[in-house]
C-alpha positions in Angstrom: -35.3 25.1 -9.1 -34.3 25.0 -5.3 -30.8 26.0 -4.9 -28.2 23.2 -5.0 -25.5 23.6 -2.3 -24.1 20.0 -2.2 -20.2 19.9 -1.9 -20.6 18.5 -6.2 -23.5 20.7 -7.0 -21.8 21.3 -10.2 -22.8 17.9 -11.3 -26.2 19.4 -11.5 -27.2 19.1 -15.5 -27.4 22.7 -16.9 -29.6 22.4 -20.5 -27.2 25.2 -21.8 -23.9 23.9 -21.1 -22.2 20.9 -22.9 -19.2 20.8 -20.2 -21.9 18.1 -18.2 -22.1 16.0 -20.6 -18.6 15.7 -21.6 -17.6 15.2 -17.9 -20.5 12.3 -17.8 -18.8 10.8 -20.8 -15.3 11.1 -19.0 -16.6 8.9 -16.1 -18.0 6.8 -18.4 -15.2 5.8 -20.6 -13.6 5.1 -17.4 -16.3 2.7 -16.5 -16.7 1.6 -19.9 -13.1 0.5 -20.2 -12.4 -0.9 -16.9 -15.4 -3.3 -17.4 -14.1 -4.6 -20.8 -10.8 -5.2 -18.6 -12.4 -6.8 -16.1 -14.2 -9.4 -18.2 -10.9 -10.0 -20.1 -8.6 -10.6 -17.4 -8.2 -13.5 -15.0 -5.1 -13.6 -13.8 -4.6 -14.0 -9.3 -3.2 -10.6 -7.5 -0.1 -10.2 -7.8 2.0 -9.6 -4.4 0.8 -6.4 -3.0 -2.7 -7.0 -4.5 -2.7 -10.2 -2.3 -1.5 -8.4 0.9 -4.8 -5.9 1.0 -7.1 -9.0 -0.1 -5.9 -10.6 2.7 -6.5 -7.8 5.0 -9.5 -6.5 3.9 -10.7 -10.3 4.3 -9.2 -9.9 8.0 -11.3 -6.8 8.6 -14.3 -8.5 7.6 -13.6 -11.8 9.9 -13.0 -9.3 12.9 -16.3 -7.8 12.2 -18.2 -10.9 12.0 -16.4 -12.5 14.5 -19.3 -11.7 17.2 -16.0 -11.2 19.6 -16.8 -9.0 23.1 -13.6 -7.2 22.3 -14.2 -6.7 18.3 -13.1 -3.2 18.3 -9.6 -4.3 19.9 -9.9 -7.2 16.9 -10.4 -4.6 14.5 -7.3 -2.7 15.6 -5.1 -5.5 15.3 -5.3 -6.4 12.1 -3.0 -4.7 10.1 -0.1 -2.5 12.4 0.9 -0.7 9.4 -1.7 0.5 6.7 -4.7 2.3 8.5 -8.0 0.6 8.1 -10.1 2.9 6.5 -9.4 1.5 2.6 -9.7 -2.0 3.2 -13.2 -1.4 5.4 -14.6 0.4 2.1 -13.6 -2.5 -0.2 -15.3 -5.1 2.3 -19.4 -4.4 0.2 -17.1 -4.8 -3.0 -15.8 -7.9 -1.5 -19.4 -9.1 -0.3 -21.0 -7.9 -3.8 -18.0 -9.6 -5.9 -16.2 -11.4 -4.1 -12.9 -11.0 -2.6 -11.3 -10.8 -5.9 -9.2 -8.6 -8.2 -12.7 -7.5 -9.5 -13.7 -6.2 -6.3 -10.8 -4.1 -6.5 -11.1 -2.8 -9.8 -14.9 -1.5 -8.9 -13.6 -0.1 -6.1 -10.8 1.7 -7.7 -12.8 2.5 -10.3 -15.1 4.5 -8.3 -12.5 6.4 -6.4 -10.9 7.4 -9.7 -14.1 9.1 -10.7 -14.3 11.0 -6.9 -10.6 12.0 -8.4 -12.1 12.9 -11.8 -14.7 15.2 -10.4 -12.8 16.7 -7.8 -9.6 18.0 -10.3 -12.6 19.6 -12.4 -14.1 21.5 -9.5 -10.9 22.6 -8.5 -10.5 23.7 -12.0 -13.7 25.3 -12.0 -12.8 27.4 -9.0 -9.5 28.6 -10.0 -9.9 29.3 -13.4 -13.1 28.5 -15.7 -15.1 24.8 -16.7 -12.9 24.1 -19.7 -9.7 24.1 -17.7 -11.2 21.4 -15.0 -12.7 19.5 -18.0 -9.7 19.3 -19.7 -7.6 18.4 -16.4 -10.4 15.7 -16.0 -10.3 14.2 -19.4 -6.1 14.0 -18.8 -6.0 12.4 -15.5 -8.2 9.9 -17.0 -6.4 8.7 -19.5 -3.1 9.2 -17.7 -2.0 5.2 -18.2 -0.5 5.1 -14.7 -3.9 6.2 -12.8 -5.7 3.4 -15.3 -3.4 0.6 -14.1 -4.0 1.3 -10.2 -7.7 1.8 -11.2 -7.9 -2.0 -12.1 -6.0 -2.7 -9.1 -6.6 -3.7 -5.4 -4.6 -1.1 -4.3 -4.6 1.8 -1.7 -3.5 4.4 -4.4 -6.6 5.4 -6.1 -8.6 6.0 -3.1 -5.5 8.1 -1.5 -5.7 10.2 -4.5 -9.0 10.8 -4.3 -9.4 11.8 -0.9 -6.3 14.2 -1.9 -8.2 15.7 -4.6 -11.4 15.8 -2.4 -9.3 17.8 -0.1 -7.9 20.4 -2.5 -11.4 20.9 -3.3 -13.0 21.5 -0.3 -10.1 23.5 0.8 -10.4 25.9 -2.0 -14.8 26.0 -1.8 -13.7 26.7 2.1 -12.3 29.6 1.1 -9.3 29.0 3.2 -10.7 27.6 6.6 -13.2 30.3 6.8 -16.6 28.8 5.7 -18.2 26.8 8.5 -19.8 24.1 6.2 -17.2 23.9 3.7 -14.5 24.0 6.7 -16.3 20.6 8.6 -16.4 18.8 5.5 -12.8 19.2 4.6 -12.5 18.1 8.4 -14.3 14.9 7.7 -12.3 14.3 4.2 -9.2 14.9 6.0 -9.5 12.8 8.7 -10.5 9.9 6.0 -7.3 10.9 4.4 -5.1 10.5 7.0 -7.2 6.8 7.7 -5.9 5.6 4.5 -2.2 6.1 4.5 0.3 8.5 6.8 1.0 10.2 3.7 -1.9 11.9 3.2 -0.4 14.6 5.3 2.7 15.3 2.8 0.4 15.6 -0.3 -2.0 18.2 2.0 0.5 20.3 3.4 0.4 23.0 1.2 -3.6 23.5 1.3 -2.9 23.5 4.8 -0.6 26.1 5.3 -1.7 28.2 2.8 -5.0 28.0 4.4 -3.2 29.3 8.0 -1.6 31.7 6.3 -3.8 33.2 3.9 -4.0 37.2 3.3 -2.6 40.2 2.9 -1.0 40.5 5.9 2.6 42.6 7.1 5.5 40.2 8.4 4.4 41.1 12.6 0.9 39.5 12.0 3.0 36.5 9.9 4.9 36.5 13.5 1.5 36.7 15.4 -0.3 33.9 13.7 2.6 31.4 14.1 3.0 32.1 17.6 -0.4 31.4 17.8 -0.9 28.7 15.6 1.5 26.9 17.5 0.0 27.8 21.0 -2.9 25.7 19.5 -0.9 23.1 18.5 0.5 22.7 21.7 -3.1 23.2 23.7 -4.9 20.5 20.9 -2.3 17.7 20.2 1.0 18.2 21.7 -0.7 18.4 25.5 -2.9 16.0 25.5 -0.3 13.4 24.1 1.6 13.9 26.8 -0.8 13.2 28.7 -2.3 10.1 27.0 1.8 8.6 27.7 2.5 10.0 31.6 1.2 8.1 34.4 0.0 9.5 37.9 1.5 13.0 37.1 -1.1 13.6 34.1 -2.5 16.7 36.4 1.3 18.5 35.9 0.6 19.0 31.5 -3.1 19.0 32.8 -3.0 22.4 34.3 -0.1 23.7 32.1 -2.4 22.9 28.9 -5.7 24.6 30.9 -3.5 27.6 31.5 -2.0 27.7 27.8 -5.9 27.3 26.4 -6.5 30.3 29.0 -3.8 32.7 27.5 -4.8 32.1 24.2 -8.4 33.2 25.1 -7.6 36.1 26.3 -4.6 37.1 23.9 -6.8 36.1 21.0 -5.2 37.9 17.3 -8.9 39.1 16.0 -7.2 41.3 13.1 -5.5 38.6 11.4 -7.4 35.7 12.4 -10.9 35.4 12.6 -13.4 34.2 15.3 -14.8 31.3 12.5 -11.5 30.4 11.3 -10.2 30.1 14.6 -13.2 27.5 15.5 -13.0 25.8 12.1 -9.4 24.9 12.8 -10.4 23.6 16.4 -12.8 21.6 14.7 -10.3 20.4 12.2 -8.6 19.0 14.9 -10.9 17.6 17.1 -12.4 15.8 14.1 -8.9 14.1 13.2 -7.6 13.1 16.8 -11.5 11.7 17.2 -11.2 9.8 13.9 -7.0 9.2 13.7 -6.4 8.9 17.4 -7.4 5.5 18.6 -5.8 3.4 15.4 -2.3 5.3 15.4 -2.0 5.4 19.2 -2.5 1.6 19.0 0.0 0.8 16.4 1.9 3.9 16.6 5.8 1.8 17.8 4.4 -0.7 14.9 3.9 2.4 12.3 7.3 3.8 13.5 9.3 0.5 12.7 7.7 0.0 9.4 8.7 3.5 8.6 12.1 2.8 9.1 12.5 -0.6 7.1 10.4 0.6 4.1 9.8 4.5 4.5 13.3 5.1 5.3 15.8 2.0 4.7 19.7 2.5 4.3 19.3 1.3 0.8 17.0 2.9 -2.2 14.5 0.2 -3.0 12.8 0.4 -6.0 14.6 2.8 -7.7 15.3 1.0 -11.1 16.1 3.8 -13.9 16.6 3.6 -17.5 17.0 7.6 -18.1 20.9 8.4 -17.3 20.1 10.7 -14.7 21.4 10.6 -11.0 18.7 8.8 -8.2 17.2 12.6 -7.8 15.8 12.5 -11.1 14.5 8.7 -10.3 10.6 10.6 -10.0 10.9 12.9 -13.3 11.3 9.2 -15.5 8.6 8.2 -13.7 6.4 10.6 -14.3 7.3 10.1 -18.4 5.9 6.9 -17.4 3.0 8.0 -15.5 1.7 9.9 -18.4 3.1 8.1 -21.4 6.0 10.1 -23.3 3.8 11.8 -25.9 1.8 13.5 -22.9 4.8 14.4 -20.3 6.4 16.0 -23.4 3.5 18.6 -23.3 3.7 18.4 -19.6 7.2 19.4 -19.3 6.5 23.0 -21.6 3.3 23.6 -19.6 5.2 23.4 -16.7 7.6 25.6 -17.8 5.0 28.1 -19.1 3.2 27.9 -16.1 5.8 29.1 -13.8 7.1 31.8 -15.8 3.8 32.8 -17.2 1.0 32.1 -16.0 0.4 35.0 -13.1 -2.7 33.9 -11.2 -3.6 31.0 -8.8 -0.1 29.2 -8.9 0.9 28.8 -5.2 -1.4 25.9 -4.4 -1.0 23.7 -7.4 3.0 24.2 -7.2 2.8 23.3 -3.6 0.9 20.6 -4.6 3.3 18.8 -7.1 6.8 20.2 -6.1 6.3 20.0 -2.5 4.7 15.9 -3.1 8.2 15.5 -5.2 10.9 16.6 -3.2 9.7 14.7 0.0 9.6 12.1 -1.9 12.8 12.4 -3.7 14.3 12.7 -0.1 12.7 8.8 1.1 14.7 6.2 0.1 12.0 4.1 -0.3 10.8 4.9 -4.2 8.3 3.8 -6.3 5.6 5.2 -9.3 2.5 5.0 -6.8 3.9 6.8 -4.1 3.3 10.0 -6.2 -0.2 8.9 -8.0 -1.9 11.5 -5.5 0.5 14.3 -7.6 -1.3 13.6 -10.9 -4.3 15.2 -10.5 -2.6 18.8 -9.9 -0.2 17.9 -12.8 -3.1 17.7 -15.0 -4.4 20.5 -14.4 -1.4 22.9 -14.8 -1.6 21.2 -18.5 -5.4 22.1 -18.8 -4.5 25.7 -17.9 -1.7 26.2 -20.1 -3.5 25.2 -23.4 -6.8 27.0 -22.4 -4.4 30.2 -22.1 -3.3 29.8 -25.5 -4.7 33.2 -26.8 -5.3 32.1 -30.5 -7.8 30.2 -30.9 -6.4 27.9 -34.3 -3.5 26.9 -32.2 -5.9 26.5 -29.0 -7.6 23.9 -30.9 -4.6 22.5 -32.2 -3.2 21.6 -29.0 -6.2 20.3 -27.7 -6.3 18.0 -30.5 -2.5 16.6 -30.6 -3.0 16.7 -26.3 -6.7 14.5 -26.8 -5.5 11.9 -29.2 -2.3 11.4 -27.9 -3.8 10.4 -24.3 -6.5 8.3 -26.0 -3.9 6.3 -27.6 -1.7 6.2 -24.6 -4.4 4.8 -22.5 -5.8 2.4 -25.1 -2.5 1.3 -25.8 -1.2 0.9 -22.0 -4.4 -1.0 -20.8 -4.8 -3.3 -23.6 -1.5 -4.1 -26.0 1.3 -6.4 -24.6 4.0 -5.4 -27.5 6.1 -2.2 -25.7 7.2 0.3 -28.0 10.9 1.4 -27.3 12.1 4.9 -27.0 16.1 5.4 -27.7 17.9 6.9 -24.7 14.9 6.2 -22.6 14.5 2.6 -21.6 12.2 0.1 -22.9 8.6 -0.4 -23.4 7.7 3.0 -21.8 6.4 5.3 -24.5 2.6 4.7 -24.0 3.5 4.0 -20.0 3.9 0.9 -18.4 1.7 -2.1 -20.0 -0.6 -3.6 -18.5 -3.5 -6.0 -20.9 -5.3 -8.2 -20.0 -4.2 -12.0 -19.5 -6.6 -14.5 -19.9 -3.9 -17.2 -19.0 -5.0 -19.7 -16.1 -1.8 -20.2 -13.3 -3.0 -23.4 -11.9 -3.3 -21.9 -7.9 -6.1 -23.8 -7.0 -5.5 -27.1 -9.0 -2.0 -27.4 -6.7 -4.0 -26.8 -3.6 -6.6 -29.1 -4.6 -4.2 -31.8 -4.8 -2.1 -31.3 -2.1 -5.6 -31.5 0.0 -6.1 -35.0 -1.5 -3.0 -36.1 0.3 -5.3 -35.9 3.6 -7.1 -39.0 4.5 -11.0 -37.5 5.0 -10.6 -38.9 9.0 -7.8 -36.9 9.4 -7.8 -33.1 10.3 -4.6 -32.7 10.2 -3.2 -29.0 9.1 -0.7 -28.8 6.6 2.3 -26.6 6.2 3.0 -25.6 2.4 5.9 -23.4 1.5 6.5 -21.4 -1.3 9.9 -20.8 -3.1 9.0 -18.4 -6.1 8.4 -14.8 -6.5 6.6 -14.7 -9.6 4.6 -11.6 -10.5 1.2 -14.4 -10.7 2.6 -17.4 -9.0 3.7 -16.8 -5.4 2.8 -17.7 -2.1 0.2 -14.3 -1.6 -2.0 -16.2 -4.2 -1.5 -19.5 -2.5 -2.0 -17.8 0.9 -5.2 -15.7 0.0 -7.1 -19.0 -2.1 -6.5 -21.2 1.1 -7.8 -18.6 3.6 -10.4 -17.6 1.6 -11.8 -21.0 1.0 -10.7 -22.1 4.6 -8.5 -25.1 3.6 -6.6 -26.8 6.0 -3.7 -25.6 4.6 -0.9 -22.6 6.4 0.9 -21.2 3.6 4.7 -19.7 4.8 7.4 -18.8 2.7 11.1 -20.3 3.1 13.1 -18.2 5.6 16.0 -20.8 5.9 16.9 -23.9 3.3 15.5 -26.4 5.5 12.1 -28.2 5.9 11.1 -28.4 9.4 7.9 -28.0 9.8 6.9 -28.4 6.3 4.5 -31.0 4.5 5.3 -29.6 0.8 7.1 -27.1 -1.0 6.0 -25.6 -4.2 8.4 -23.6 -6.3 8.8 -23.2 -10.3 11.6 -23.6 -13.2 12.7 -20.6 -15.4 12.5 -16.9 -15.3 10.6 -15.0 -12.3 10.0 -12.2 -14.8 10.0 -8.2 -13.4 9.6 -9.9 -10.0 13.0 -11.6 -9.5 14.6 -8.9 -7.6 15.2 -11.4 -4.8 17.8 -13.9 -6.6 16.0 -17.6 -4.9 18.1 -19.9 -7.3 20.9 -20.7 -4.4 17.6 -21.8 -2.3 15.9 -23.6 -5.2 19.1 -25.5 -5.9 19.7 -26.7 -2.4 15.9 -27.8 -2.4 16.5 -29.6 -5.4 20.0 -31.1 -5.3 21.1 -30.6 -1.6 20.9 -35.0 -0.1 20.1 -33.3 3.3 16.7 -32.1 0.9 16.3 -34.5 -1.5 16.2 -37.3 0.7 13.6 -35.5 2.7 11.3 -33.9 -0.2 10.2 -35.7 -3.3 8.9 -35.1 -6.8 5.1 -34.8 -5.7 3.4 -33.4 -9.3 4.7 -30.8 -11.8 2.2 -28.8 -13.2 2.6 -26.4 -16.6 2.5 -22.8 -16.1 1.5 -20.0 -18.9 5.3 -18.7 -19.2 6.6 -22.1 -20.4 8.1 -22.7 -17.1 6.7 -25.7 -14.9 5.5 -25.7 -11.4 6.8 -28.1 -8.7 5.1 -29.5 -5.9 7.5 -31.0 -4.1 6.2 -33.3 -0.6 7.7 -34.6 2.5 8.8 -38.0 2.3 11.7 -38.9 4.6 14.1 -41.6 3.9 15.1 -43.6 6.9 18.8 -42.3 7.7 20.0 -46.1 8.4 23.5 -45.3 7.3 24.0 -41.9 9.0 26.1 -41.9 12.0 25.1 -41.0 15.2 21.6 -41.3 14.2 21.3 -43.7 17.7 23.3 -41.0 19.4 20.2 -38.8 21.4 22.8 -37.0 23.1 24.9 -36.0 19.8 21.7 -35.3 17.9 20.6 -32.8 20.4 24.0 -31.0 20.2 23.4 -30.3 16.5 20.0 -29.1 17.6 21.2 -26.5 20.0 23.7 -25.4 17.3 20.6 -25.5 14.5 18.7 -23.3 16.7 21.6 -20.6 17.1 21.0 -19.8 13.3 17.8 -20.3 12.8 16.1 -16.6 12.1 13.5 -14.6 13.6 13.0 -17.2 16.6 16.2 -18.6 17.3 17.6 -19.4 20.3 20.7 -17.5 21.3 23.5 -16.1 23.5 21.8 -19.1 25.9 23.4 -19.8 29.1 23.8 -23.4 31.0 21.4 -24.4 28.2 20.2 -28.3 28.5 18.6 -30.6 25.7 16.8 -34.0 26.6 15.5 -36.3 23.7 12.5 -38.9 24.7 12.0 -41.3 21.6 9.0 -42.8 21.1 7.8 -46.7 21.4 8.7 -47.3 17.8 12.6 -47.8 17.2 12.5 -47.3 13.5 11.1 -43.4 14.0 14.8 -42.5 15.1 15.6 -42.9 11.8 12.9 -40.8 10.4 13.8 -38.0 12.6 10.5 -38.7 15.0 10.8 -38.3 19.1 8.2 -38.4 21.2 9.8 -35.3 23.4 12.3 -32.4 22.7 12.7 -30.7 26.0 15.2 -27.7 26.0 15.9 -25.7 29.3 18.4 -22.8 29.9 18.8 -19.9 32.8 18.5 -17.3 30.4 18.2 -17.1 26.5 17.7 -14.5 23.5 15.1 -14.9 21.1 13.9 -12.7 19.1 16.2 -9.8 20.0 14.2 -10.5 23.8 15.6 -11.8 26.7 14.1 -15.1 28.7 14.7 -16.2 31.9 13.9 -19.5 33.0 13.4 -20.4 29.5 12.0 -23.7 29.0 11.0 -24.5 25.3 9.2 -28.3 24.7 8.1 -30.2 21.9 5.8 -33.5 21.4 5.3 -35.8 19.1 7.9 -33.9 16.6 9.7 -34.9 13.6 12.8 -33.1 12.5 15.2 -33.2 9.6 17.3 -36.0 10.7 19.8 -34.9 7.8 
């Protein structure tokens, strides 16, 4: 046979060895499961889902659009997440359509990338059982299930996380040329999917600088030069990209830095190849990286800082009574299921303490991933998905250390069925199973079946569209006041784009309805999802006469919870017995003093600011709020947090809440 040398030429079937065929029977229980879910399950995305359907369907339109300026297109679309997940879930998309199934095949397939990347790192580092075993856990780990059925970023971050472990290690730290360009290209990738990337990769990458028996002065010498190529390869040429006509001041100081390194070149402690591989690695990353983050990179900075960093910790619900530090260690019981991070917990232990070989990288791995994450405020069981793999495997090689071989198979027996039952258990029963002392519902993981219950999206907007006389193109604006897990207004939002109705979906920002056709909201419980407490809104929409005489009952529709869902439409009353209704001047007082509160794009802090009403030929529209022209003028006003000179804001043919 001609000699295999494909980055997964351990894939190639060996008649003498079983550990293919059990690894071919991993992927395709994972398949095989996933399917079944998929067939089983009809429920719309829920929130976040919703988001990257949206986006990825954004991608595509910018592709498509046959625009002279697509690239710029393409860069616009989403300012936070970078593009490279939702451009590989656009053939899912085309293939299923842009559905949760579509995500789920997409997931699925990254998970199996994750599968066989944690047993060739296994492979490497100790033997194929270990990497089998670490396979068959991480794949019945109920967390990595979920996101696998999922159209979420995770699965594909871990993957490319794993990918990268791998490659580092069959690059023999940065020192093979092919092996070196190809954890290049998976890093770059990695980086296109989420920031993050770079926290999970750290270690491989500083081991991989660092590598070698070498004294503390050549420790010295490499990160002096290390850094001198830092500077010369990103640092420099930044500065450069941001200063204007001075760019030849860092231009010669970089060309003389590049110079001194030449010459003062380390050859003892690094090598020539080494030294070019990590050129490479860079070149490869600021070629592939550079143009998306130096386009959104003020827009990636202020996301940080509301959800990578708020004042507050979000997510950070515990049930375990342990202090906000150990918020990641119950998670990780939930991750694997209880039965599983029991074992987990003594492997780790015996790992540290006794296992003597190969244990840098995979601590780095999972201890470095933890406490940077335990540090951000910002908390959550996906943020650490791309740790699970490693955590695996220090289980695999604690039980395949196990030196007799009746307690060997013991363990492997107890560790098998336990995260066979876990998974079936987590992907396909609803009834949780509390554990005393540590919260509810979490002993098999987080659940997460199948529901074949039908939440009428589609009907609503199919009815609200039948409000439109077929002469009329009008555009509708529908808001949405719920924040249920399968009934909010990302499903609304994604099912009126994607079947381009004339519909704008918005949420409510402020409890009043200008601007809006219809509202649809629900009765009862908002289930996991209420974390935002909407009543006060939802009672002012329903009970508030400034509302009620503007919105009516339009249809009520019964949801799968019990609870009903309300369409409510615009139909204002004429306000015959309000007073000042006649008064154009007094009406556009309140305006000004509306506008002053009103969010986002409100008018403040304006000065000599001027209002003039026009009404329209029909004297019975002043009652209904209707003017032919709101002009308002001022010298100077604030909107936005920007200031406006000359500011002149106009509307025609308007209708405002008169109430």
């Amino acid at each position: 046979m001609k000699r295999i040398t494909a980055p997964f030429k351990f894939l190639v079937p060996d008649k003498t060895d079983s550990t293919h065929f059990f690894l071919f029977a991993i992927i395709c229980w994972v398949l095989g499961s996933n399917i079944i879910w998929m067939i089983l399950d009809i429920r719309p995305p829920e929130m976040d889902q919703s988001l990257h359907m949206r986006q990825t369907f954004h991608y595509w339109q910018a592709l498509t659009s046959g625009a002279k300026n697509w690239w710029i297109d393409v860069l616009n679309v989403e300012p936070f997440y970078p593009p490279f997940f939702h451009l590989s879930m656009i053939p899912f998309a085309l293939i299923f359509g842009f559905t949760l199934d579509a995500g789920l095949v997409g997931s699925s397939l990254y998970l199996i990338v994750s599968i066989l990347s944690i047993y060739g790192i296994g492979k490497i580092l100790y033997n194929k059982t270990t990497g089998l075993i670490a396979a068959f856990l991480l794949s019945c780990f109920p967390i990595v299930l979920i996101y696998s059925r999922f159209f979420m970023i995770s699965l594909m971050l871990t993957a490319m996380v794993s990918l990268s472990y791998y490659l580092f290690l069959k690059s023999n730290n940065l020192e093979d040329k092919k092996y070196s360009f190809l954890f290049s290209l998976v890093y770059a990738s990695g980086l296109m999917i989420k920031w993050t990337f770079l926290i999970y990769t750290l270690p491989a990458i500083l081991i991989g600088l660092f590598a070698g028996s070498h004294s503390f002065k050549d420790r010295i010498t490499q990160l002096f030069y290390y850094s001198g190529m830092i500077t010369a390869l990103l640092i420099f040429p930044f500065i450069i990209y941001v200063v204007g006509e001075m760019k030849w001041i860092p231009l010669c100081l970089e060309s003389l830095l590049i110079l001194s390194l030449v010459k003062s070149f380390p050859r003892k402690v690094i090598s020539h190849q080494k030294a070019l591989n990590l050129i490479a690695l860079t070149c490869v990353c600021v070629l592939i990286c550079f143009p998306w983050y130096a386009h959104n990179f003020i827009n990636i900075s202020i996301g940080m800082s509301k959800f990578g960093f708020p004042t507050d910790v979000l997510k950070g619900q515990m049930d375990w009574p342990l202090p906000i530090w150990g918020y990641y260690l119950e998670i990780a019981g939930r991750q694997m299921g209880i039965p599983v991070f029991l074992g987990f917990l003594v492997a780790f232990v015996l790992f540290i303490f006794k296992n003597k070989q190969q244990k840098s990288l995979l601590l780095g791995w999972v201890i470095f991933s933890l406490l940077i994450f335990t540090l951000i405020n910002n908390k959550g069981d996906r943020y650490t998905l791309p740790v699970l793999p490693a955590m695996a495997l220090i289980m695999a090689v604690v039980m395949v250390q196990i030196k007799r071989q009746q307690w060997r198979k013991f363990f492997y027996l107890i560790t098998g069925v336990s995260a066979i039952i876990t998974a079936i258990y987590s992907g396909f029963f609803s009834t949780p199973m509390p554990v005393p002392f540590l919260g509810a519902g979490y002993f098999f993981g987080p659940l997460n079946p199948p529901s074949k219950a039908i939440w009428p999206v589609d009907r609503i907007l199919n009815d609200i569209i039948l409000t439109i006389p077929p002469t009329n193109k009008k555009v509708l604006t529908v808001r949405t006041l719920t924040n249920h897990g399968s009934f909010h207004r990302g499903a609304f939002r994604d099912t009126a784009e994607f079947r381009e109705l004339p519909i704008i979906m918005k949420s409510v920002k402020r409890n009043v309805g200008e601007m809006t056709d219809f509202f649809i909201t629900k009765t009862g419980d908002f289930g996991k999802h209420a974390f935002k407490d909407i009543n006060p809104k939802l009672t002012r929409l329903l009970e508030n006469p400034a509302l009620t005489k503007t919105f009516t009952p339009f249809k009520a529709y019964s949801l799968p919870d019990g609870s009903q869902g309300l369409v409510l439409k615009k139909a204002i009353q004429p306000a015959n017995d309000l007073t000042g209704v006649k008064n154009l001047d007094q009406v556009g007082s309140l305006i000004l003093t509306a506008l002053e509160s009103y969010p986002i794009y409100g008018i403040k802090n304006a000065v000599n600011p001027t209002i003039s009403i026009i009404a329209t030929a029909n004297p019975e529209d002043i009652f209904l709020g209707r003017y032919k022209q709101i002009k308002i003028t001022a010298d100077s006003a604030v909107s936005n947090k920007i200031i406006l000179t000359d500011f002149e804001l106009i509307f025609d043919d308007v209708q405002i809440n008169i109430y």
